[in-house]
KEMI-859462 format. One record per residue (C-alpha): residue number from 0; residue in one letter; x, z, y. Coordinates in steps of 0.2 Angstrom, whole numbers, plus 5000, padded with zeros to 4 digits. Last residue first. Example, Ala and Ser with C-alpha at 12.3 -4.5 7.8 and 13.67 -1.06 7.14 Angstrom:
BEGIN
+-----+------+------+------+-------+
| seq | type | east |   up | north |
+-----+------+------+------+-------+
|   1 |    S | 5068 | 5036 |  4995 |
|   0 |    A | 5062 | 5039 |  4978 |
+-----+------+------+------+-------+
This chain:
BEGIN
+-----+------+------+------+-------+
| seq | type | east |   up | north |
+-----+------+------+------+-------+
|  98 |    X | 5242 | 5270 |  4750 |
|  97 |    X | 5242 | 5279 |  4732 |
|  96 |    X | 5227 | 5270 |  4730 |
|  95 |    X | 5235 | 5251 |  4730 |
|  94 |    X | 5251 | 5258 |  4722 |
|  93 |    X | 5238 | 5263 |  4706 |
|  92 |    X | 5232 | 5245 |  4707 |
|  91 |    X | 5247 | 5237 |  4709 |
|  90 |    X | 5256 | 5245 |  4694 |
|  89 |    X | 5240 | 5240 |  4684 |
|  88 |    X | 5242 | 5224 |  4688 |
|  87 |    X | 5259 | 5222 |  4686 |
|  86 |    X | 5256 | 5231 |  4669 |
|  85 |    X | 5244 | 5216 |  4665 |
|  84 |    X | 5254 | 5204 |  4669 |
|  83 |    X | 5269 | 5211 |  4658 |
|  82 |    X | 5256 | 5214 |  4644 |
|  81 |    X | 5253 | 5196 |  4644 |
|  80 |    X | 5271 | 5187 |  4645 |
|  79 |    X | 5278 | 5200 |  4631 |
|  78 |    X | 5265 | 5196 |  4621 |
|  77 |    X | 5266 | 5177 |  4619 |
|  76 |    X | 5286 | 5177 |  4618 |
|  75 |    X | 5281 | 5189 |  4605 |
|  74 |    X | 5267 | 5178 |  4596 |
|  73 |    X | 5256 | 5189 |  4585 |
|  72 |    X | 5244 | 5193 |  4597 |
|  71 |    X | 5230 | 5204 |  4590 |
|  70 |    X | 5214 | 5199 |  4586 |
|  69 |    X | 5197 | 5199 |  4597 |
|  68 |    X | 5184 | 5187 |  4589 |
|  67 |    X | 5172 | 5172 |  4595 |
|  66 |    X | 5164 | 5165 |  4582 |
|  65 |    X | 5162 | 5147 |  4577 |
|  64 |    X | 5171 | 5149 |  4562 |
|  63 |    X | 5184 | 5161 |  4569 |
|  62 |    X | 5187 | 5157 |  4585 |
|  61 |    X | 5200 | 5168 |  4597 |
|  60 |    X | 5199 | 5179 |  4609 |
|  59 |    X | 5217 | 5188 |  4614 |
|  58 |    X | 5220 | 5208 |  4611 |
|  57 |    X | 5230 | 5221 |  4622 |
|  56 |    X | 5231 | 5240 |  4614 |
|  55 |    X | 5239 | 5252 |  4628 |
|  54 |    X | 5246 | 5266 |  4619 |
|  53 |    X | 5239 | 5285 |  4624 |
|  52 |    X | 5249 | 5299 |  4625 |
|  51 |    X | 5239 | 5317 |  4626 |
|  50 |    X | 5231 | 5326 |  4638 |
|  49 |    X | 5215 | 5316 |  4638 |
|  48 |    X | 5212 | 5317 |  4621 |
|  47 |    X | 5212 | 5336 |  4622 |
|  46 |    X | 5197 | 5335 |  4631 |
|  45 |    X | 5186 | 5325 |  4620 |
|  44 |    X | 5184 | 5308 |  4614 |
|  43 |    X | 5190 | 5298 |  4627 |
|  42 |    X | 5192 | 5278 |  4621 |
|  41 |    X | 5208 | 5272 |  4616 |
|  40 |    X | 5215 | 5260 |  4628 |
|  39 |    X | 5211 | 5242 |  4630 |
|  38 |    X | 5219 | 5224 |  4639 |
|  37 |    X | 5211 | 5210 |  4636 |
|  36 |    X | 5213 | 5192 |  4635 |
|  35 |    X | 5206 | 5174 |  4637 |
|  34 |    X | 5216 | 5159 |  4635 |
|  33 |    X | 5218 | 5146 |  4647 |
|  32 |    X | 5236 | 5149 |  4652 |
|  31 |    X | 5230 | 5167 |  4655 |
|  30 |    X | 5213 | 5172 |  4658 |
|  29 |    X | 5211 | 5191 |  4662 |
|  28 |    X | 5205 | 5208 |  4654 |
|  27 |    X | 5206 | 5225 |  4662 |
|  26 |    X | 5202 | 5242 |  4659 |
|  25 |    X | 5194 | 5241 |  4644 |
|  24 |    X | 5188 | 5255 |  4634 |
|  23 |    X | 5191 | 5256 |  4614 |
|  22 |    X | 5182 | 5265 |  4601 |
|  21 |    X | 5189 | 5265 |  4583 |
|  20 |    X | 5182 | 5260 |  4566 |
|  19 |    X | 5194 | 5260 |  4552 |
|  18 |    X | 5190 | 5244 |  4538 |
|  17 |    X | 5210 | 5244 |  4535 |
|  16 |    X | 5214 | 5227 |  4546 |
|  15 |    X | 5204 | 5237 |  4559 |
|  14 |    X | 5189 | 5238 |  4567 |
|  13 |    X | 5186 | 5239 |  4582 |
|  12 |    X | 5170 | 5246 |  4592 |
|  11 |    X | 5172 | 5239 |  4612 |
|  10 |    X | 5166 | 5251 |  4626 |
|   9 |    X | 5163 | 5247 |  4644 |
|   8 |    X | 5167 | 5262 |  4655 |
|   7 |    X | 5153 | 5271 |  4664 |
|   6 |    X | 5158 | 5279 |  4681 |
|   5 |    X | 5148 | 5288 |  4694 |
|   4 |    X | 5154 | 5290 |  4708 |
|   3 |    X | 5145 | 5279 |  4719 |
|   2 |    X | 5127 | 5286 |  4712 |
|   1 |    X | 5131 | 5299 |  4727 |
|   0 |    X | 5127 | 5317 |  4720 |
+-----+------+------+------+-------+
């Protein structure tokens, strides 16, 4: 089997504001207006995962003391500007094979 095909995703641990652990894989990240973001799903855990709905979680680097951290964007006007890039560029990219 070609190497070509295969396909490990880049994984990202969270943890939330509750102390849950979750994986995530990104599928895309991007500077925007000088800030760095990226944009996650939930990662696959088993076959029934991949039948369901999943929510795109997108998330923004920030400092915290000296450390670099991923939060959530709190501003709307904020939000609303990044996840609509990067559904453009999903919306591009599935266009883009479709061809």
């Amino acid at each position: 089997m070609s190497e070509m095909n295969e396909y490990t995703p880049e994984l990202f641990e969270l943890i939330d504001d509750e102390g849950n652990k979750k994986n995530f894989e990104l599928i895309d990240a991007a500077e925007i207006n000088g800030e760095q973001y990226y944009c996650m799903v939930p990662a696959v855990e088993d076959e029934d995962f991949l039948n369901s709905d999943c929510d795109i979680v997108i998330l923004k680097t920030i400092d915290d003391n000296g450390e670099e951290i991923l939060a959530s964007i709190d501003d709307d006007d904020e939000f609303e500007e990044v996840s609509g890039f990067f559904l453009q560029r999903m919306q591009e990219a599935f266009e883009s094979e479709e061809m």
